[in-house]
N, C-alpha and C positions, 0 to 999 in steps of 0.2 A: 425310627424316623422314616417318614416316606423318603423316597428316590423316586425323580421323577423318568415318567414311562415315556418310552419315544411314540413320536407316533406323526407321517406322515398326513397333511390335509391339503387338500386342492380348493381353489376358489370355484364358484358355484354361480349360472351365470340364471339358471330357470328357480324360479320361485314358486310358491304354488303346495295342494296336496299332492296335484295330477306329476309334478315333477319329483315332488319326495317319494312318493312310490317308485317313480323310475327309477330315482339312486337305492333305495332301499333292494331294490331286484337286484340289483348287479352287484351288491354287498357292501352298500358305500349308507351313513348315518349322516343327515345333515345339521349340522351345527351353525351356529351364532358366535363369534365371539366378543365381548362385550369391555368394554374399562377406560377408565380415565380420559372421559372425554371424546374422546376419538368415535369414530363414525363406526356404527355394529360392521362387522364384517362377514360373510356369508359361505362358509367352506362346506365339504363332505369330508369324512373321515372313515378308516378300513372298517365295517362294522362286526367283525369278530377281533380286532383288537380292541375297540372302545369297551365291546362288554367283558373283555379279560379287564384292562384296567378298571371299568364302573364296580368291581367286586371287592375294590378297595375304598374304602369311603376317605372322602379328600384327599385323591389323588391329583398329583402334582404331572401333569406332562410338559414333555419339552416334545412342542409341536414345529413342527420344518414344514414351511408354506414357500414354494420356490424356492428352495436354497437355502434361507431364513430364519432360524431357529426364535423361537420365544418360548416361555414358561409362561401356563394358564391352569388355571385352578377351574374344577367343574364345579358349577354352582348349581345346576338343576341336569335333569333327564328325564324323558318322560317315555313311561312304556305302555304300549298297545295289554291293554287289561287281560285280554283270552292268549295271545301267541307269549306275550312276554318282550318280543321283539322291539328294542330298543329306536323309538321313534325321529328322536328330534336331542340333540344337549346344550345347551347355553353353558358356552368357557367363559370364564373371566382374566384377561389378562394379568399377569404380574409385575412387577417393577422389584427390580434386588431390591433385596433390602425393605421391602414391604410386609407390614403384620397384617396379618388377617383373623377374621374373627370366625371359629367352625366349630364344628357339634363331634365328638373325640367319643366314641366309645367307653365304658368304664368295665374293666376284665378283674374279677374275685382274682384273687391271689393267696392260698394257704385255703385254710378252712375255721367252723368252727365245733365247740366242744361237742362230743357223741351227744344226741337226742336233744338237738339244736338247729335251725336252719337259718342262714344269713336272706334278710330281707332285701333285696335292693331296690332303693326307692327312687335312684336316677341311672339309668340305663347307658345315658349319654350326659359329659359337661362338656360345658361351653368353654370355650381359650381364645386367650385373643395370643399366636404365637408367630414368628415370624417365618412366613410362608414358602421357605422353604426347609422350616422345621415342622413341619406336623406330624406328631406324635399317630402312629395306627390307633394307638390306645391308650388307657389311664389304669394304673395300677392300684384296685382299693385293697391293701393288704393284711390279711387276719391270722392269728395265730394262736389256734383254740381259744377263743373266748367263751364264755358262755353266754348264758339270757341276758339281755336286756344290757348288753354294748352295743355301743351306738359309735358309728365311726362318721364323720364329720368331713366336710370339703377339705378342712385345713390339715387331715389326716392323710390326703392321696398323696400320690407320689406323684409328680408333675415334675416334665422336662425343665432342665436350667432357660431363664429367659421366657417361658410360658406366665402366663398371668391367667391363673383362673377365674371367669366369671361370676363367679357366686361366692355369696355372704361366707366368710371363715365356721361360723356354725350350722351351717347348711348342711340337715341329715340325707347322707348319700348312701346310708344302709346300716339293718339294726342286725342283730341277732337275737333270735324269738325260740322259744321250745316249740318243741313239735308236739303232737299227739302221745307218741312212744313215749317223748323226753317226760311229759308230763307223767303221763302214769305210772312212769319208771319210777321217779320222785315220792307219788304216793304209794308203790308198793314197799320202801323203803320202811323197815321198824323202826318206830318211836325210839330216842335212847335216853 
């Protein structure tokens, strides 16, 4: 489960490229932060912590604005295409006690039978979990199978209280022979 990351922000009074550049020089990332109504509000944040935490996907911070502490959820980031350097992030406030709906990594777990490769056919699922549970990742777990198992949404391991987004027959990844496997099979003697 995430734990959310600290991470101090100042309000931010110049708008603009000409001013995003100036915070960006001094090491500061300017953000948005966005939710339930309320008026967007306009911070900079330390920009060597932002891209420690941005290395986790749905990362949960507990941001301190004057004193202030609140939990926001990063909903976008945008990077300069040649440096890398982390431009602009839109936070999304949270509310206790609020589900949210995010894109969860899905990590192989075990393997399958010698001159076999697991196919995965969804990289990432979607959960609607509550947001201050989100899962770093999803567990699809194998335990030599051979060809042509097929492991299914309804097969993952998903946190208590998560609700997966997709269909319960939804193929999340097969097991195929390989090359090897194959002609291992046909150098095998008739019996």
């Amino acid at each position: 489960m995430n734990t959310a990351s600290p991470l101090v922000g100042e309000i931010r009074e110049s708008f603009g490229k000409g001013a995003a550049r100036k915070y960006r020089a001094v090491g500061k990332t300017p953000a948005v932060i966005y939710g339930h109504g309320s008026t967007p509000r306009h911070i900079t944040v330390p920009a060597k912590e932002v891209a420690r935490i941005l290395r986790h996907k749905n990362a949960v911070i507990a941001l301190t604005i004057n004193g202030k502490e609140e939990a926001v959820l990063v909903k976008s980031a945008t990077k300069d295409a040649v440096t890398q350097i982390i431009e602009h992030i839109d936070l999304v406030e949270l509310v206790l006690g609020e589900r949210v709906h995010v894109e969860v990594p899905v990590h192989v777990i075990g393997e399958s039978l010698s001159g076999t490769t697991i196919d995965l056919e969804h990289k990432t699922v979607k959960l609607e979990v509550a947001a201050t549970s989100i899962p770093e990742y999803i567990e699809a777990r194998f335990d030599k199978q051979g060809a042509g198992f097929h492991l299914l949404a309804k097969d993952l391991v998903i946190p208590e209280g998560a609700t997966l987004e997709f269909a319960p027959d939804e193929l999340i990844a097969s097991v195929i022979a390989t090359a090897a496997g194959t002609s291992e099979e046909q150098a095998k003697p008739a019996e």
